[in-house]
C-alpha positions in Angstrom: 0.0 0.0 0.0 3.3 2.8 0.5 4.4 1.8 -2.9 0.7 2.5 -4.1 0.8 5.7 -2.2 4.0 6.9 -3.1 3.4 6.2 -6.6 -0.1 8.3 -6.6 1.7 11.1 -5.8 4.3 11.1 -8.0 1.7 10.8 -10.7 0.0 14.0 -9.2 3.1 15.4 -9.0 3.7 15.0 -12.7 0.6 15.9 -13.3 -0.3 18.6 -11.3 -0.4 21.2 -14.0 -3.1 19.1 -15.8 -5.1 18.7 -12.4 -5.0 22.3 -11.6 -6.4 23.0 -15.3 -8.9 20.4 -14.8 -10.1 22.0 -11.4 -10.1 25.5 -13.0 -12.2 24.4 -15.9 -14.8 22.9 -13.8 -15.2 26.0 -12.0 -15.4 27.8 -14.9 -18.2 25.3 -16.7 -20.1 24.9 -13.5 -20.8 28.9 -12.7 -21.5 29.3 -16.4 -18.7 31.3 -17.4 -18.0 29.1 -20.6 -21.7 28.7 -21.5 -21.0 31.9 -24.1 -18.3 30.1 -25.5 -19.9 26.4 -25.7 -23.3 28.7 -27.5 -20.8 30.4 -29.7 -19.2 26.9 -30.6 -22.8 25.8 -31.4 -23.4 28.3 -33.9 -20.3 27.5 -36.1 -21.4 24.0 -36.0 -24.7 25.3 -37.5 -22.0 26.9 -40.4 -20.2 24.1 -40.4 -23.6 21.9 -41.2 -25.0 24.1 -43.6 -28.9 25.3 -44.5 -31.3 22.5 -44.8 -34.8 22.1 -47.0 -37.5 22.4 -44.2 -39.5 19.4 -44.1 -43.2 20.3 -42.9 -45.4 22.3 -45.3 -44.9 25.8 -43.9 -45.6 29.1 -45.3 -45.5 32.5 -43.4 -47.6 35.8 -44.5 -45.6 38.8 -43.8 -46.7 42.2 -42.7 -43.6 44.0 -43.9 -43.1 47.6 -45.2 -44.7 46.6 -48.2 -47.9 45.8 -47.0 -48.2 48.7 -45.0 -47.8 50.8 -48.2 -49.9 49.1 -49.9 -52.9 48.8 -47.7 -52.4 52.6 -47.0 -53.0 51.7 -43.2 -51.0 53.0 -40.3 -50.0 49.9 -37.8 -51.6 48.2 -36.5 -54.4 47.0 -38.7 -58.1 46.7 -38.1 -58.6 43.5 -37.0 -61.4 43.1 -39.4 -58.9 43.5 -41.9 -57.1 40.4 -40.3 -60.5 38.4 -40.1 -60.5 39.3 -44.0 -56.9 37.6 -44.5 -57.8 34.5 -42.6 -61.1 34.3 -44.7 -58.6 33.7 -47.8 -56.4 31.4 -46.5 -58.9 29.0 -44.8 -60.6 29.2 -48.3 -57.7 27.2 -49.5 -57.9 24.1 -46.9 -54.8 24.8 -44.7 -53.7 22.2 -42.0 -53.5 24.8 -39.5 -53.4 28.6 -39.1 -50.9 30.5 -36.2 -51.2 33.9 -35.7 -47.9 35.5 -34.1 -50.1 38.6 -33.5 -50.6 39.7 -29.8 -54.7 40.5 -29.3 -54.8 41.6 -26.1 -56.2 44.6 -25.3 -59.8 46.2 -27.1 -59.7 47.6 -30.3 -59.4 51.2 -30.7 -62.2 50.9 -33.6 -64.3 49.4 -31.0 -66.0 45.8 -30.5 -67.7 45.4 -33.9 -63.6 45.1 -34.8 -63.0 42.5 -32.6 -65.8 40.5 -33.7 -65.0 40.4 -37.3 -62.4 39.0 -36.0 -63.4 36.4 -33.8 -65.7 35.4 -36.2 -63.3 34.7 -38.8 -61.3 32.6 -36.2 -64.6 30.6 -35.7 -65.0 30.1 -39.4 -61.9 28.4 -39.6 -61.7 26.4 -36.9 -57.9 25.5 -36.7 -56.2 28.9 -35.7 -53.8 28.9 -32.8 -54.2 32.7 -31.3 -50.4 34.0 -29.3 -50.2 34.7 -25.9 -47.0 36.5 -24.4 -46.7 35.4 -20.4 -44.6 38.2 -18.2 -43.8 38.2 -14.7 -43.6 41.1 -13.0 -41.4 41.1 -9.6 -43.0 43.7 -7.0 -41.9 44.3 -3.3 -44.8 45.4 -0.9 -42.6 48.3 0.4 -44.3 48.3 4.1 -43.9 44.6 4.8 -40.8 43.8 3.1 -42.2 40.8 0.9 -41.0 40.3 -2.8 -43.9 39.2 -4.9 -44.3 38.1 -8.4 -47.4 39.2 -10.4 -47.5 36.9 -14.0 -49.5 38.5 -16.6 -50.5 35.4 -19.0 -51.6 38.4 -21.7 -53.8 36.3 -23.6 -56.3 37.0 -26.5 -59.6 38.7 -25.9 -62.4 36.3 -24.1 -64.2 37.8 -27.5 -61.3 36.8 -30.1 -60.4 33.1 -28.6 -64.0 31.8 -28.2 -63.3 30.3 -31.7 -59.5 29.8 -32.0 -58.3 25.9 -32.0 -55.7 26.7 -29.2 -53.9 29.5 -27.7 -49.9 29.2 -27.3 -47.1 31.2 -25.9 -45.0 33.0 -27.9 -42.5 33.7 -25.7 -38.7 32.1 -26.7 -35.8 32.3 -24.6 -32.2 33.5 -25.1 -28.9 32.6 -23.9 -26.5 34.5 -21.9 -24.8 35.7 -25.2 -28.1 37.0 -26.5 -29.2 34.5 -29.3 -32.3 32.6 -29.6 -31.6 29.0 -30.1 -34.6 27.1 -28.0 -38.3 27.6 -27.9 -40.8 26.6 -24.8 -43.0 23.5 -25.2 -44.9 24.3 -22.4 -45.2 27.6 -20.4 -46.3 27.7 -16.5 -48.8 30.5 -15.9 -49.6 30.8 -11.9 -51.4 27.5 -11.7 -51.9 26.9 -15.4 -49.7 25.6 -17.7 -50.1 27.1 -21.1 -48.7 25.4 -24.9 -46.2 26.9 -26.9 -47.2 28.4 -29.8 -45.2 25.7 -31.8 -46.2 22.6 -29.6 -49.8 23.9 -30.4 -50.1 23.9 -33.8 -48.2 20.7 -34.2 -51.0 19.4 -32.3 -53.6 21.3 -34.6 -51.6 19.7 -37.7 -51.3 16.7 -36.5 -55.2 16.3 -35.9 -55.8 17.9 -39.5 -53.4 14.6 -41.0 -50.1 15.9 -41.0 -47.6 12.9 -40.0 -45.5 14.3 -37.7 -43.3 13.1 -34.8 -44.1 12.9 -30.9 -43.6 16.0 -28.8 -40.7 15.3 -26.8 -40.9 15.1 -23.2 -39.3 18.0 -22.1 -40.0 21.7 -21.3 -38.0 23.3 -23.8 -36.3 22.1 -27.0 -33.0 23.1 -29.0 -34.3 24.7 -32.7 -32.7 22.6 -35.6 -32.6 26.2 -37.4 -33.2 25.0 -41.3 -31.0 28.3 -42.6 -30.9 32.0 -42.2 -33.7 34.5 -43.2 -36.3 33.1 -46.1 -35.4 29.8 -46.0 -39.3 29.4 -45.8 -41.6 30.8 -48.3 -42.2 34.2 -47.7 -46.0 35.4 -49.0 -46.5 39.6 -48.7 -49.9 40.3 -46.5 -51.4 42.8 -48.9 -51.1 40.1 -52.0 -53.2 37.5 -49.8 -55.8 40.1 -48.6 -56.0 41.6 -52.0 -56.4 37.7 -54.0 -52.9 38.4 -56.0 -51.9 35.2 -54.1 -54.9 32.5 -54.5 -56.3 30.4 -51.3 -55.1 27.1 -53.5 -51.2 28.4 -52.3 -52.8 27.2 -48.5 -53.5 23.9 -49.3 -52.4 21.4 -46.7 -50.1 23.8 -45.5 -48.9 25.1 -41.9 -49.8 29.1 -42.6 -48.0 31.3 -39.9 -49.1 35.1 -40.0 -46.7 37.4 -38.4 -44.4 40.8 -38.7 -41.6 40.8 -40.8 -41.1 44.6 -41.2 -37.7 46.2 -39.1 -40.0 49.1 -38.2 -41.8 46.6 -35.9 -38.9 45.4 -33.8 -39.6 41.7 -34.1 -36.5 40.7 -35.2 -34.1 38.6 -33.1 -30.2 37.2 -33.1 -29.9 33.1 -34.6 -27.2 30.8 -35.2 -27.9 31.2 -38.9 -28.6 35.5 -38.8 -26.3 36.2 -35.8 -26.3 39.9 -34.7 -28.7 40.9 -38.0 -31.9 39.2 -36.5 -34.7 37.0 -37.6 -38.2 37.5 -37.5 -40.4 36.1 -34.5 -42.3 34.3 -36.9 -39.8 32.7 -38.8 -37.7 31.6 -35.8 -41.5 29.6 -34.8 -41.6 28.4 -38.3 -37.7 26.7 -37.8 -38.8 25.5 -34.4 -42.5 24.1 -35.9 -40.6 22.4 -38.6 -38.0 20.9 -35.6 -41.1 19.4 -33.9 -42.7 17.7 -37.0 -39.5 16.2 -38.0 -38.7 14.9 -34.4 -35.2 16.1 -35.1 -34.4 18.7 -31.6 -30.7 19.4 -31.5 -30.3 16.5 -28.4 -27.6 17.9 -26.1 -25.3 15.5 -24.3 -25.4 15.5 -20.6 -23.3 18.4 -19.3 -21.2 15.8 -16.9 -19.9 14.0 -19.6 -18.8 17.0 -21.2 -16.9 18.1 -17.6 -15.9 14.3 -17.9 -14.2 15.0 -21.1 -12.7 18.0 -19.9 -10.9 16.8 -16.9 -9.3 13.3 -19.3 -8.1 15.9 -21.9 -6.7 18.5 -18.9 -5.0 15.3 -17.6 -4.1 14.2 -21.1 -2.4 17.5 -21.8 0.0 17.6 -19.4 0.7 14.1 -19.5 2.0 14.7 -23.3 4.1 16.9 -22.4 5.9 14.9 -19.8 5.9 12.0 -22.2 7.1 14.6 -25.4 8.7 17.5 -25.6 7.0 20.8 -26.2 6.8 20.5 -29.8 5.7 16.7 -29.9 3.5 17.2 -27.4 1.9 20.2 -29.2 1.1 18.2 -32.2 -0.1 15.1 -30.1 -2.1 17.7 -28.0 -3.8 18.9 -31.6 -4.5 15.8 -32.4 -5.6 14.8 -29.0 -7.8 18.0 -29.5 -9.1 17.2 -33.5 -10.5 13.5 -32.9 -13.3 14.9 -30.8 -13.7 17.8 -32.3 -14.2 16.4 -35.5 -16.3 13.9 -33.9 -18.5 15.9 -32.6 -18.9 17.9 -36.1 -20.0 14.4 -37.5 -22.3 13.7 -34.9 -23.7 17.4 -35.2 -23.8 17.1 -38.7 -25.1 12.9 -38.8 -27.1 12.9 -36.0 -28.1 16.5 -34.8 -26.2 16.0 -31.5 -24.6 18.5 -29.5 -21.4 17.9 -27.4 -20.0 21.0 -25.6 -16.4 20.9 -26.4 -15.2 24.6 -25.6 -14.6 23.2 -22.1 -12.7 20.4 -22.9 -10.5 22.7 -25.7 -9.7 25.4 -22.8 -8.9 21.9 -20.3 -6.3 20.7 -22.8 -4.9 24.4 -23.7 -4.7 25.0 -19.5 -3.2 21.7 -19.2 -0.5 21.8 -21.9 0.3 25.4 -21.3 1.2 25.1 -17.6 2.6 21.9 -17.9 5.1 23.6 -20.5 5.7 26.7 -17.8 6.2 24.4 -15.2 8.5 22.1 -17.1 10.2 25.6 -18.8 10.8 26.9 -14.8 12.1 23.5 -13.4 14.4 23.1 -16.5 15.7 26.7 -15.9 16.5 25.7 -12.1 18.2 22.2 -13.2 19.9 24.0 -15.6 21.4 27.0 -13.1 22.0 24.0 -10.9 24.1 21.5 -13.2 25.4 24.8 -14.8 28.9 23.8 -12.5 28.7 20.4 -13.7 27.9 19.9 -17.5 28.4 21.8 -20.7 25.6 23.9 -22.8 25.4 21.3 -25.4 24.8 18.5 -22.5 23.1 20.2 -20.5 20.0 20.6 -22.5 20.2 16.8 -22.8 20.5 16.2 -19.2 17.5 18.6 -18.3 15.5 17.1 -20.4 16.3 13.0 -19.5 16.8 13.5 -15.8 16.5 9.4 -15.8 20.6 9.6 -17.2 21.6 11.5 -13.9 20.0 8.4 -11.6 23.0 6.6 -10.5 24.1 3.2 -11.9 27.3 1.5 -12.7 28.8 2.5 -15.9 32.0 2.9 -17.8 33.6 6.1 -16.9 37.3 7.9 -18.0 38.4 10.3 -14.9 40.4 12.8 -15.0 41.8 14.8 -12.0 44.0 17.7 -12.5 46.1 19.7 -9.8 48.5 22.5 -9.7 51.9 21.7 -8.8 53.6 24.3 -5.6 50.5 26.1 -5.4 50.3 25.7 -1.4 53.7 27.6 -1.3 52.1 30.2 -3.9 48.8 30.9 -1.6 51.7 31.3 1.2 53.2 33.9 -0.7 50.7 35.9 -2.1 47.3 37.8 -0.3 44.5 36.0 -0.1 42.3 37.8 -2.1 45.2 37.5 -5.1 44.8 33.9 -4.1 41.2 34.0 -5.0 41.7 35.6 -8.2 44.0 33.7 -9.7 42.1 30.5 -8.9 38.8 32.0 -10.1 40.6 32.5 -13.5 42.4 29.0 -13.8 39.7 27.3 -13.3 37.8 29.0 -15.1 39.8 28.5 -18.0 40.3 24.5 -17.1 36.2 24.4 -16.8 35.9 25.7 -20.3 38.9 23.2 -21.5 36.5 20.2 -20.5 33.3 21.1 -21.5 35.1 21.8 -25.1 36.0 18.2 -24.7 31.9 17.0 -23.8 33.2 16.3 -20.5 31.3 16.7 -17.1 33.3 19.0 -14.2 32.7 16.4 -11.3 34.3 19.0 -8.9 36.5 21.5 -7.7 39.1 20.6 -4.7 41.0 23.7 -3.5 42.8 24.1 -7.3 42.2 20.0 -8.3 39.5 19.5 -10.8 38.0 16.3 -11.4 36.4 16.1 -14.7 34.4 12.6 -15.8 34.1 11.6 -19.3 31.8 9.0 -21.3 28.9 10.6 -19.0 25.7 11.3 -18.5 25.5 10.3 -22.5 28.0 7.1 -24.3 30.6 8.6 -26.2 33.0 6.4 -27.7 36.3 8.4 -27.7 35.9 9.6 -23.9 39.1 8.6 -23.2 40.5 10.5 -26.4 38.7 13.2 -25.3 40.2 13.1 -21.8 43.4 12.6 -22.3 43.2 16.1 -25.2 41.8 17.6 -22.1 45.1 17.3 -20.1 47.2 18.0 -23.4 44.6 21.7 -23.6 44.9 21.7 -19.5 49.4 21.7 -20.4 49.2 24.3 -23.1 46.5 26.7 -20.8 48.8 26.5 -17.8 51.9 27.7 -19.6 50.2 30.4 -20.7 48.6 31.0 -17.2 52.0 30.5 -15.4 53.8 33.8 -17.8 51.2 36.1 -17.0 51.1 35.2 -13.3 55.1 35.1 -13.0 55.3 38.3 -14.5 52.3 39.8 -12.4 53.5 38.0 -9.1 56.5 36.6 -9.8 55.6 33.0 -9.0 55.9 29.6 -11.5 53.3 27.0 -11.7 53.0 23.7 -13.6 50.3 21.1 -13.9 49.5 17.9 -13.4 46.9 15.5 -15.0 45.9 11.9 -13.5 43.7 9.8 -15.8 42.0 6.3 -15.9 39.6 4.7 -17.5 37.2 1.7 -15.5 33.7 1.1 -14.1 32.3 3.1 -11.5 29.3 4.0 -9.7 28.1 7.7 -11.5 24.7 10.0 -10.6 23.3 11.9 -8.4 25.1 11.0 -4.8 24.5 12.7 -1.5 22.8 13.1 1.4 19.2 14.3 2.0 20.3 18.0 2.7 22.7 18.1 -0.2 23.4 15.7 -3.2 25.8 16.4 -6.5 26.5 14.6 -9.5 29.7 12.5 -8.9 31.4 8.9 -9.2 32.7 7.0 -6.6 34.8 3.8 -6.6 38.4 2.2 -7.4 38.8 4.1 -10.9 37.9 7.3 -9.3 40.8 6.7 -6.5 43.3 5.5 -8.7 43.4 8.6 -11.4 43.8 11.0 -8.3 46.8 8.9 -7.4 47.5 8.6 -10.7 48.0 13.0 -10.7 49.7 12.5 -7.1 52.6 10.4 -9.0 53.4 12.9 -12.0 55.7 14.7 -10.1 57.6 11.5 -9.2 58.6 10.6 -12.8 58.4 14.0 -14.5 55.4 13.4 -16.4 52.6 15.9 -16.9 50.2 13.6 -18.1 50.4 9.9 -16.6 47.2 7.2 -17.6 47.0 4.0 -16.6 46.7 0.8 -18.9 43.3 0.8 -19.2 43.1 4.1 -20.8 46.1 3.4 -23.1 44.3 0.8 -24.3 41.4 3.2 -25.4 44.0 6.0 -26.8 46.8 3.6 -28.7 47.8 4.6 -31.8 46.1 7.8 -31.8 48.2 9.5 -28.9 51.9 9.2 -28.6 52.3 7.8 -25.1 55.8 6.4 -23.5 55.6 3.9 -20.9 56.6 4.3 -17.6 56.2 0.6 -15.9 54.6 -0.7 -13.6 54.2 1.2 -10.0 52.5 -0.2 -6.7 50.3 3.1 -6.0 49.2 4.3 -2.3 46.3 2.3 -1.3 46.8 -0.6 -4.5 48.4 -3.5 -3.5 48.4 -4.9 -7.3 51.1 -2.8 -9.4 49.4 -0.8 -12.3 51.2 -0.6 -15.2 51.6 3.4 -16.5 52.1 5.4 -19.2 53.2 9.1 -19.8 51.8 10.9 -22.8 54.2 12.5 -25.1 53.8 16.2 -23.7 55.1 17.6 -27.3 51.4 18.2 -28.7 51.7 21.1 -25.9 53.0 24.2 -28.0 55.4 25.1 -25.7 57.3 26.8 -28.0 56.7 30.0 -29.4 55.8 29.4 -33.0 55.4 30.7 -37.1 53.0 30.2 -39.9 55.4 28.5 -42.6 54.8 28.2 -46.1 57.5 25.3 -47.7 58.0 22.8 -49.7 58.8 19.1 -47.3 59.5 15.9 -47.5 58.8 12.9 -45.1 61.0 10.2 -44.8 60.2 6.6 -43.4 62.7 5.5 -41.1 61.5 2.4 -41.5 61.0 1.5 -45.1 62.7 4.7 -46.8 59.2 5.9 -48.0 59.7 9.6 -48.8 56.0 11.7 -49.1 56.2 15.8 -50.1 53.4 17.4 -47.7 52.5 20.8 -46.6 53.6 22.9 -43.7 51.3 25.0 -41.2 53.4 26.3 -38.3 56.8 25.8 -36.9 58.7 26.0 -33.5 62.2 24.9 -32.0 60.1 22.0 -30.6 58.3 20.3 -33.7 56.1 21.1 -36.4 52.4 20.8 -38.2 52.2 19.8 -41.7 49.2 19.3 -44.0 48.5 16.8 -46.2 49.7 13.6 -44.8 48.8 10.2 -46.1 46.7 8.2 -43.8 48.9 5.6 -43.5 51.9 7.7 -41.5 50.3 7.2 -38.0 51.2 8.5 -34.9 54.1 6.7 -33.6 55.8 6.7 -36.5 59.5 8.2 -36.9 60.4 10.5 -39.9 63.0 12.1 -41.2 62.0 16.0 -42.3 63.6 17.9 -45.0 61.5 21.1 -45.9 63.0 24.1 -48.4 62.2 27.1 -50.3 59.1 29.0 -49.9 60.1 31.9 -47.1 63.4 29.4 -45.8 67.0 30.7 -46.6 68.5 27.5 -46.0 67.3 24.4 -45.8 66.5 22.8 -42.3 66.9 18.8 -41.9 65.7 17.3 -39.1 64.2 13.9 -37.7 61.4 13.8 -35.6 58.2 11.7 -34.4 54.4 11.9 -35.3 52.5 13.1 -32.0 49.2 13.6 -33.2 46.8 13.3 -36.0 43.7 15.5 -37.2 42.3 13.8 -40.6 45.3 15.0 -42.7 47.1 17.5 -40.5 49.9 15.9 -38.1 52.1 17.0 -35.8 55.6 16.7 -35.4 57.9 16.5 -32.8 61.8 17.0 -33.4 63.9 14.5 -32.0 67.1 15.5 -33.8 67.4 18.7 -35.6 71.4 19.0 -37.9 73.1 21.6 -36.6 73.2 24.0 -38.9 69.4 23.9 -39.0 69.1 24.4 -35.3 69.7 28.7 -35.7 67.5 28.9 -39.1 64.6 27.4 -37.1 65.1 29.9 -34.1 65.4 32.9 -36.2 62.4 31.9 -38.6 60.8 31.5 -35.2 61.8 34.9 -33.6 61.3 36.9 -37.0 57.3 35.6 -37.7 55.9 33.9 -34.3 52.6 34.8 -33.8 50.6 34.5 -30.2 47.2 32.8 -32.0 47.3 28.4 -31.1 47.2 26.7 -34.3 44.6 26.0 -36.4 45.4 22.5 -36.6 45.0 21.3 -33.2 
């Protein structure tokens, strides 16, 4: 059960970013803030879908500007004139009859107008009259009670003694302002009144019309068909005049209502947006819903929340998994399978899944997963700054698993100044300070040139480790160049501080090669990268020993093993080291790749010799100094190792020089040189070439 435990919280831990987004989204959906946003994504869906043919026989007779210019008749009409225009479309056989038309108070032309048209409503028989339900708050001041007065508004006692039904008009809107659902049922006080839709579907249904069950519930989602006129649009004065004949009515659904902008009964939809829809043609898309039996069905808001909190979780698990860019396109992808699922089943099967929430979950939870990842790489980064270069750094931070420790092949190198107890004696300490600052600043830069890892810093020894955190197959190569850089950095180190404080240094380099234990290694209250074990002891006593036998460079067998024949090395024996009772055979690397020696850019003909087999090979010079020099050119074949004789002429060179010498170092066709024997007469032209052209710059072929 601890393991269980332990392991729970490390998954919280890793994904605490998605379970903070998750939290925050499901504050958000459940106090409505994201309800604008899940309406708004519900209207491109609509876009997405397209207009579609209405299905139920539905025609609607405007009163729009043209009628009221036609009729020469201020608004609103006599109502006798509207008993005239249902005369002519019950004449034609209609199914049913709605009239979006509010008759709720007297006639101004008296009561013989209302009963012209209450007659015509009997005379038909199927007309559904509108009734607009309000609710009035009121506080009785005195007593402190809030009250509610509902006006149900209906027609006239005189007017609805005929009608079929009366139905509510009223339609609600959502918190952005559209009108996307319509009322099936309306409670007035103790009554409970229709809709105006759910009414003449009833009406239409009696007169033959197939049509599908009412649903169940109070309210519905429109299926909107299209935008404005996507049902047939016949001008009130043409009907009341006979232009249009009572055969267009026919076994239709004829809605009568105000289509004119002067009248103010027009209303934001998916399809119109902001421009508005008539009253009577958002009834005529929500009429044409009910007969179909095809209600936009929403999907239970919990599983939407459900879906929110997986893709929260989902998000910032990618980007643990991935880095930022992967996990950005695995996130869109995570992000387009439901989306476009729920497009299909919009678009298939008129369903409606709210996805904003689960969009803004998987944004949240990526985004802050990336911060937190960004931050806690910046930290590991400022932290393992000491240890590892730029270039591996950004691959440590982002594997931390290769800093667990574990037994691995491992080169170390430790490196120590030689007399620099008796310099700190000599000098203040805050001179002290500086010049170690700089040296090892230098010595840092040296390794991490080299992909090696600064292990630490011991007074003025550093211990660098090679072949770590990531495999690198010429580590020890790479090492052992490190103390050949660590040789050439000193001397120039040691000039500027003997001339500055008058005191000498030298350095000394310990390196082996072997299996050790390499991580992160510490205590609770402090931990570092570091290796421990025999390979780690025996390259510090390796750098202990160089000043016994002169060396500045000493490996043991192992790493000569890994650097034959591509480092000139000259062995030293075997030597029983402090704390070893098993001798360790040594080696001393060939200290002549150092450019001790001041040295000149030389342009000349030369020619190798083989000592060996008498092969002779013209190359090219680079450089020269009293001590060796680099050529160009060279044939694979003349490895390090080998022993040459030079002789190199014209070009800039008086006289000839003639020398013999050994190959110290290879870089693809560059070598280097190292004189073992120069003729004497060649010994001064080499020291004045020297002295007339040196330049300060190392050379280019190192």
């Amino acid at each position: 059960m601890a393991r269980v435990g332990e392991s729970l919280v490390s998954l919280a831990r890793q994904l605490a970013g998605g379970i903070g987004a998750a939290v925050v989204t499901v504050a958000l959906a459940h106090a409505g803030v994201l309800e604008p946003l899940e309406t708004w994504a519900l209207d491109r869906l609509f876009e997405l879908r397209g207009a579609r043919q209405p299905s139920a026989p539905i025609v609607i007779v405007t009163i729009d500007e043209a009628s009221n210019t036609e009729l020469h008749t201020q608004w609103p009409f006599p109502r006798a004139m509207h008993g005239a225009l249902l005369d002519r479309i019950s004449a034609g056989g209609p199914l049913a009859i709605g009239v979006d038309l509010i008759f709720d108070r007297p006639s101004s032309r008296g009561l013989k107008d209302d009963r012209a048209l209450s007659a015509a409503v009997a005379r038909a028989g199927n007309v559904v009259l509108a009734a607009a339900p309000t609710v009035d708050p009121q506080t009785l001041q005195q007593q402190g009670i809030s009250l509610k007065r509902i006006d149900e508004n209906p027609p006239l006692p005189t007017i609805r003694q005929g009608a079929a039904d009366v139905g509510s008009v009223n339609v609600f809107y959502d918190a952005d302002g559209l009108i996307r659902r319509v009322p099936l049922r309306v409670g007035v006080g103790e009554r409970t009144l229709p809709g105006f839709d759910a009414a003449l579907h009833r009406i239409a249904a009696r007169a033959g019309l197939v049509v599908a069950p009412l649903p169940a519930a109070a309210e519905v989602l429109i299926n909107f068909r299209g935008g404005p006129r996507t049902f047939p649009w016949l001008p009130y004065y043409r009907v009341l005049r006979g232009e249009i004949r009572p055969e267009a009515f026919q076994g239709k659904i004829v809605l009568v209502g105000q289509a004119s902008k002067a009248l103010q009964d027009f209303h934001p939809t998916p399809f119109a947006g902001l421009d508005g829809m008539t009253g009577v043609e958002i009834h005529a898309n929500a009429l044409d819903t009910l007969v179909s039996g095809d209600a936009i069905r929403e999907i239970p808001r919990w599983v939407a929340t459900l879906v929110a909190v997986v893709t929260a979780l989902l998000g910032s698990a990618l980007v643990g998994r991935l880095r930022a860019l992967r996990a950005l396109g695995a996130a869109v992808l995570v992000w387009g399978i439901p989306t476009l699922g729920a497009i299909a089943g919009f678009a298939l099967g008129d369903v409606w899944m709210r996805g904003m929430a689960g969009t803004i979950a998987l944004v949240l939870g990526y985004g802050s997963t990336v911060v937190e990842h960004f931050v806690r790489e910046q930290r590991e980064k400022r932290r393992l700054s000491r240890f590892f270069s730029p270039h591996v750094l950004r691959t440590v931070v982002r594997a931390s698993d290769k800093l667990s420790s574990r037994r691995r092949l491992v080169t170390v190198l430790f490196s120590d100044l030689r007399g620099f107890t008796s310099i700190s004696e000599k000098l203040q300490p805050e001179q002290v300070a500086a010049m170690l600052r700089e040296y090892l600043t230098e010595m840092t830069e040296i390794v991490f040139d080299h992909d090696g890892t600064v292990d630490k810093y011991i007074g003025d020894c550093v211990m660098a480790l090679y072949n770590v955190p990531s495999e690198d197959p010429e580590h020890a190569i790479k090492a052992v160049r490190t103390g050949l850089a660590f040789q050439e950095r000193t001397l120039a180190a040691a000039a500027r501080w003997e001339a500055k404080f008058g005191v000498r240094i030298r350095n000394g380099v310990g390196i082996n090669t072997g299996e050790a234990i390499v991580g992160i290694l510490g205590s609770r209250q402090r931990f570092e990268y570091t290796a421990i074990g025999d390979t780690v002891n025996l390259a510090a006593r390796l750098e202990s020993i160089t000043k016994d036998y002169g060396a500045s460079i000493i490996v043991s067998e192992s790493t000569y093993e890994h650097v034959k024949g591509v480092v000139a090395t000259r062995e030293l024996g075997a030597v029983t080291v402090r704390g070893k009772s098993v001798p360790v055979k040594i080696y001393a690397v060939l200290a002549t790749d150092v450019r001790k020696y001041p040295r000149a850019v030389l342009d000349a003909a030369a020619a190798l010799t083989d000592a060996a087999t008498g092969l002779v090979c013209r190359v090219g010079t680079v450089d020269i100094s009293e001590g060796g020099l680099a050529l160009a050119d060279v044939p694979a074949d003349w490895t390090v190792g080998s022993t040459v004789r030079l002789r190199l002429e014209k070009g800039a060179l008086a006289i000839p020089i003639v020398a013999e010498g050994t190959i110290v170092w290879r870089r693809g066709a560059h070598a280097g040189v190292s004189f073992t024997a120069i003729e004497p007469e060649s010994v001064p032209v080499v020291a004045e070439y020297v002295a007339g052209r040196k330049g300060p710059g190392p050379s280019t072929t190192r």
